[in-house]
C-alpha positions in Angstrom: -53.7 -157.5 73.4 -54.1 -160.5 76.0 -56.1 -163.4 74.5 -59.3 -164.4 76.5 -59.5 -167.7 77.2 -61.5 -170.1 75.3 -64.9 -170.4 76.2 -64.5 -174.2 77.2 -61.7 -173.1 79.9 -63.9 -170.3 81.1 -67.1 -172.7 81.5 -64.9 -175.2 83.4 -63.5 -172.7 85.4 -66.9 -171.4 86.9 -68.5 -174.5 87.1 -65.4 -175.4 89.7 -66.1 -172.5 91.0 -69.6 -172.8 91.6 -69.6 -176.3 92.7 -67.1 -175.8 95.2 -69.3 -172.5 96.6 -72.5 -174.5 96.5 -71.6 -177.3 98.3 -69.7 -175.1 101.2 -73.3 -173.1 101.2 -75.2 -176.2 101.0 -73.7 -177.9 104.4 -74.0 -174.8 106.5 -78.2 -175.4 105.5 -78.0 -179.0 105.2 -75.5 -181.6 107.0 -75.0 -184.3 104.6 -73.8 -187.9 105.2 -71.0 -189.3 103.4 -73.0 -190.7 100.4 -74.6 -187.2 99.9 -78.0 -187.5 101.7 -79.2 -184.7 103.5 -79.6 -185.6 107.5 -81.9 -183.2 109.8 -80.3 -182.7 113.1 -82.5 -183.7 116.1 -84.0 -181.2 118.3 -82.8 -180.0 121.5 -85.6 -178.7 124.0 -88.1 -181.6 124.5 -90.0 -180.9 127.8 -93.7 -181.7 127.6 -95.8 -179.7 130.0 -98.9 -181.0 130.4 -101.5 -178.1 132.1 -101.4 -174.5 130.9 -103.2 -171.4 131.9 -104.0 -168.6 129.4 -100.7 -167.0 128.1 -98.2 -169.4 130.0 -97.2 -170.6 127.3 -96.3 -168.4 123.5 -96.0 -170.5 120.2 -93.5 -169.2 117.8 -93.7 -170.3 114.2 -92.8 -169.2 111.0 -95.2 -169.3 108.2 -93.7 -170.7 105.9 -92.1 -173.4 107.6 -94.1 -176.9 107.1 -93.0 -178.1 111.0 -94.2 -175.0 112.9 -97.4 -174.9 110.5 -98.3 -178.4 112.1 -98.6 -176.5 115.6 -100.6 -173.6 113.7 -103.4 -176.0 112.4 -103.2 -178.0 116.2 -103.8 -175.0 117.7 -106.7 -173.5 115.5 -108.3 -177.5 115.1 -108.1 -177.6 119.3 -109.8 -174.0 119.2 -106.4 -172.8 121.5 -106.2 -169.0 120.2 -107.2 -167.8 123.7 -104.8 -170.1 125.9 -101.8 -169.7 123.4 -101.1 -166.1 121.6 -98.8 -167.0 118.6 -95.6 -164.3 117.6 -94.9 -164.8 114.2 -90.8 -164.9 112.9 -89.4 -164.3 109.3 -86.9 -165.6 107.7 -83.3 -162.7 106.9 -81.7 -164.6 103.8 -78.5 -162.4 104.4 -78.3 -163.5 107.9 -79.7 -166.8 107.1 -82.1 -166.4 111.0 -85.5 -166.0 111.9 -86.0 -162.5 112.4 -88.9 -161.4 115.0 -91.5 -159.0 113.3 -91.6 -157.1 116.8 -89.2 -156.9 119.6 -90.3 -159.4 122.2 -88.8 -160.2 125.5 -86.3 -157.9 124.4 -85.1 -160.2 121.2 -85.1 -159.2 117.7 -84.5 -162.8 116.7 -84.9 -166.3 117.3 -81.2 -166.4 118.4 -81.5 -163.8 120.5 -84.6 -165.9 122.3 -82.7 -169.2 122.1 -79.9 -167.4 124.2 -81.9 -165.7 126.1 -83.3 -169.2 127.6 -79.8 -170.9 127.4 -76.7 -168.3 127.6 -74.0 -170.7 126.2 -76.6 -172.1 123.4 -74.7 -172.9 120.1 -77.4 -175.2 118.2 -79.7 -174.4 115.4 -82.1 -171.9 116.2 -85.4 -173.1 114.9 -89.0 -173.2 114.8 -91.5 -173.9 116.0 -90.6 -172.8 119.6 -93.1 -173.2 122.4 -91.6 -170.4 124.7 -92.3 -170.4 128.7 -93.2 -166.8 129.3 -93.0 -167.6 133.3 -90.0 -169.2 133.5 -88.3 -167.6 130.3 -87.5 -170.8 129.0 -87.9 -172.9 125.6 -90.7 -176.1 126.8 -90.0 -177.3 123.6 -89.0 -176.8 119.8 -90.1 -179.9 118.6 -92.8 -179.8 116.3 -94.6 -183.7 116.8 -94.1 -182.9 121.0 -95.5 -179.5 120.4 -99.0 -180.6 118.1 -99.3 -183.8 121.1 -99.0 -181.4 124.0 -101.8 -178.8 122.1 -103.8 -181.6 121.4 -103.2 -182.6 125.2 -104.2 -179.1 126.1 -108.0 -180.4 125.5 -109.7 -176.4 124.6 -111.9 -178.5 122.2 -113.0 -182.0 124.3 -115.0 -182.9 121.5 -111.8 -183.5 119.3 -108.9 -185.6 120.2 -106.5 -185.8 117.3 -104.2 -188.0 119.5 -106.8 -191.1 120.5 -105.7 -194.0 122.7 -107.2 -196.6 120.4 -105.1 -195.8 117.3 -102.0 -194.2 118.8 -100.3 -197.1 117.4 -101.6 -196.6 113.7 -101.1 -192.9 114.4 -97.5 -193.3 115.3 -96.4 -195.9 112.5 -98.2 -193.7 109.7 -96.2 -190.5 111.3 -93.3 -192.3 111.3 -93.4 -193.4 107.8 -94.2 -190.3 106.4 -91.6 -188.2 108.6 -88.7 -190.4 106.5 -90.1 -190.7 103.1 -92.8 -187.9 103.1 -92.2 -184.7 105.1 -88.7 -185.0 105.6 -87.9 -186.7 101.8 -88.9 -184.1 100.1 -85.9 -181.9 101.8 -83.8 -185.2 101.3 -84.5 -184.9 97.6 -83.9 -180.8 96.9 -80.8 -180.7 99.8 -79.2 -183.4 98.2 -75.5 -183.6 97.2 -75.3 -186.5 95.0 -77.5 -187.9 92.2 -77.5 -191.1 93.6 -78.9 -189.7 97.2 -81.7 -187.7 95.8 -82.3 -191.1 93.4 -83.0 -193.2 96.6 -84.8 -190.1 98.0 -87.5 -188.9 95.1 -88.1 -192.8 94.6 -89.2 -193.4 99.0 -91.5 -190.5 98.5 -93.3 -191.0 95.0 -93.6 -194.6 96.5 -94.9 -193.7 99.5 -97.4 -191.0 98.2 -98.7 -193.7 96.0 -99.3 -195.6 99.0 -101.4 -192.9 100.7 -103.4 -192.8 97.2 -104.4 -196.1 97.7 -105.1 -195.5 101.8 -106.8 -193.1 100.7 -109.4 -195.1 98.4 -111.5 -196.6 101.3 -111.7 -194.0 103.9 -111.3 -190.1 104.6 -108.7 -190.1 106.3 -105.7 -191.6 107.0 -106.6 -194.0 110.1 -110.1 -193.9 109.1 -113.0 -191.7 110.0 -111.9 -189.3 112.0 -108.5 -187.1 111.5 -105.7 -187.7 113.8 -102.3 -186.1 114.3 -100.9 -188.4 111.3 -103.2 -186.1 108.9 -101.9 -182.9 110.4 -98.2 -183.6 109.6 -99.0 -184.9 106.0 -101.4 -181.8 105.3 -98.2 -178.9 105.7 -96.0 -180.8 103.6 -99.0 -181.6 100.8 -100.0 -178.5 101.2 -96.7 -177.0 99.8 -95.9 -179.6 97.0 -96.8 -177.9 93.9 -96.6 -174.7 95.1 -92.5 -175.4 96.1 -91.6 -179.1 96.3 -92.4 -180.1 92.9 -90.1 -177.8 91.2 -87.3 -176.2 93.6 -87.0 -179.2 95.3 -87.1 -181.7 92.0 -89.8 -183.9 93.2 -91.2 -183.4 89.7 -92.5 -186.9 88.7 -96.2 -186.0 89.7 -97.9 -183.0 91.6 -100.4 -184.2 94.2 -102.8 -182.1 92.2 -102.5 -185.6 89.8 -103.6 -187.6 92.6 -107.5 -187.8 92.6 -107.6 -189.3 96.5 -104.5 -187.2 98.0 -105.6 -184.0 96.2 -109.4 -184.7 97.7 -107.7 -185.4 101.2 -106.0 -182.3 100.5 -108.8 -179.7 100.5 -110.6 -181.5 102.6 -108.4 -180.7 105.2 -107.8 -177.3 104.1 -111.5 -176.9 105.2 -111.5 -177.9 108.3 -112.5 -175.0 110.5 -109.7 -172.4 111.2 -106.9 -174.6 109.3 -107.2 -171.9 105.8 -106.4 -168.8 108.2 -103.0 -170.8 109.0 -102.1 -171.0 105.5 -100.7 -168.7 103.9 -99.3 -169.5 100.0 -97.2 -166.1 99.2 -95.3 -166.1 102.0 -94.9 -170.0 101.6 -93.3 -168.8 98.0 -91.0 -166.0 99.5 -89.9 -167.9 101.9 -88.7 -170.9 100.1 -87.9 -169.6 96.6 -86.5 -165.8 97.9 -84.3 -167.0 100.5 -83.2 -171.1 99.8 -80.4 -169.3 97.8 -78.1 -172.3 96.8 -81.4 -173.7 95.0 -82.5 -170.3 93.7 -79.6 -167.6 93.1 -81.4 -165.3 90.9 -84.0 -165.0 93.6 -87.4 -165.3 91.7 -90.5 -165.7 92.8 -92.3 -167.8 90.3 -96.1 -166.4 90.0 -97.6 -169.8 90.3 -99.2 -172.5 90.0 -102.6 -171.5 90.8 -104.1 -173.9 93.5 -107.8 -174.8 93.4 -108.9 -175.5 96.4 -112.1 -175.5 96.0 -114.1 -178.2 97.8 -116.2 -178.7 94.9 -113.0 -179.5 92.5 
């Protein structure tokens, strides 16, 4: 009878195994750089229309996604539902796409869409897309174009998340929490090497603890009034402890232990329209059932319970 090999040789041999799989898995979802760091590829479709009339334009997001939830909370903060229907995409973990809940201009998927507009397109298909239904084209699939021209798009005169007098605060504060912030937290759960998600997890907690103390003297982030900078800090805060903090290993704190950001937190969440964009479940299946290099087994954790209660 064949000996089986010691269990030292066998827990060698799938580790190898495993590594080798995860990392071929890993750089078809995230292109690393040669030190390990994850690196988000730029997007491709950057017109920015600046009139619209009722249904021109369609918005395609997916609700889980933390980008095309930025054009979600523009668009219900701007009061756009009636100028701007919204078709809503899932993600197909076996295909690895976003998948369109109903046939629409005669696309099942994003791909499908993406081609549809450009023939020969080869690039990632992502969202948020804001689609031309005249022309049949893709405007844009930029998420920070997309909120600017919504915001641009003035349904709601009385709000202007995009103001002349502090769209140079606006776009230094965007800026530094794109790096560190909204795009650090996928640095630290897509990266490849202990020292990149080192550099990574420290940028963020360092920069959340800066917003803390922002946060101490005013409302908001450039003061009174909330801007765009808010908006793309709000989808990736809003998402921290429910995925961040543990499939993406930025576990130091939770913003739930941050008495200003978790304040700034629901207070946003209260804004008028913004809850009806969020939409925690599908946040959880989306991230946990179909990230599968970070989650194999495929489960769903039940929590944690967030209290958003404006009177926490």
């Amino acid at each position: 009878m064949p000996k089986s090999l010691p269990p030292k040789y066998t827990i060698k041999a799938v580790k190898w195994i495993w590594e080798t799989l995860w990392h071929q898995m890993m750089s078809r979802i995230a292109p690393r750089s040669t030190s390990g760091e994850y690196i988000r590829p730029q997007s491709e479709f950057r017109d920015f229309p600046t009139v619209t009339t009722p249904n021109r334009y369609r918005l395609y997001a997916g609700l889980g996604c933390p980008w095309a939830h930025r054009t979600l909370v523009v668009r219900a903060l701007k009061g756009l539902e009636p100028v701007i229907p919204v078709s809503i995409v899932v993600p197909s973990g076996d295909q690895g796409i976003w998948v369109m809940e109903k046939m629409e201009e005669n696309c099942h998927t994003l791909p499908e869409l993406y081609r549809l507009a450009q023939p020969n397109y080869q690039g990632r298909c992502t969202v948020p897309v804001l689609w031309d239904t005249e022309k049949k084209a893709i405007a844009n699939n930029e998420s920070l174009d997309i909120i600017k021209i919504l915001n641009s798009w003035n349904s709601n005169r009385e709000l202007n998340l995009y103001p002349e007098s502090l769209q140079v605060d606006i776009e230094q504060l965007i800026a530094k929490i794109y790096q560190s912030v909204n795009n650090g937290v996928y640095r630290c759960g897509f990266a490849q090497t202990q020292s990149a998600y080192n550099q990574a997890v420290t940028e963020l907690f360092n920069t959340l603890d800066e917003l803390e103390q922002i946060l101490t003297e005013q409302p908001y982030l450039c003061g009174s009034e909330i801007t765009l900078a808010d908006v793309c800090l709000f989808t990736t805060l809003f998402r921290f402890d429910l995925v961040y903090y543990g499939l993406f290993k930025c576990n130091y704190r939770r913003i739930a232990d941050y008495q200003n950001l978790s304040s700034y937190l629901r207070r946003l969440y209260h804004l008028p329209g913004v809850a009806d964009t969020c939409n925690l479940e599908q946040i959880k299946q989306d991230y946990y059932g179909n990230l599968f290099p970070l989650n194999p087994g495929g489960i769903i954790p039940v929590g944690p319970d967030l209290n958003l209660s404006i009177n926490k």
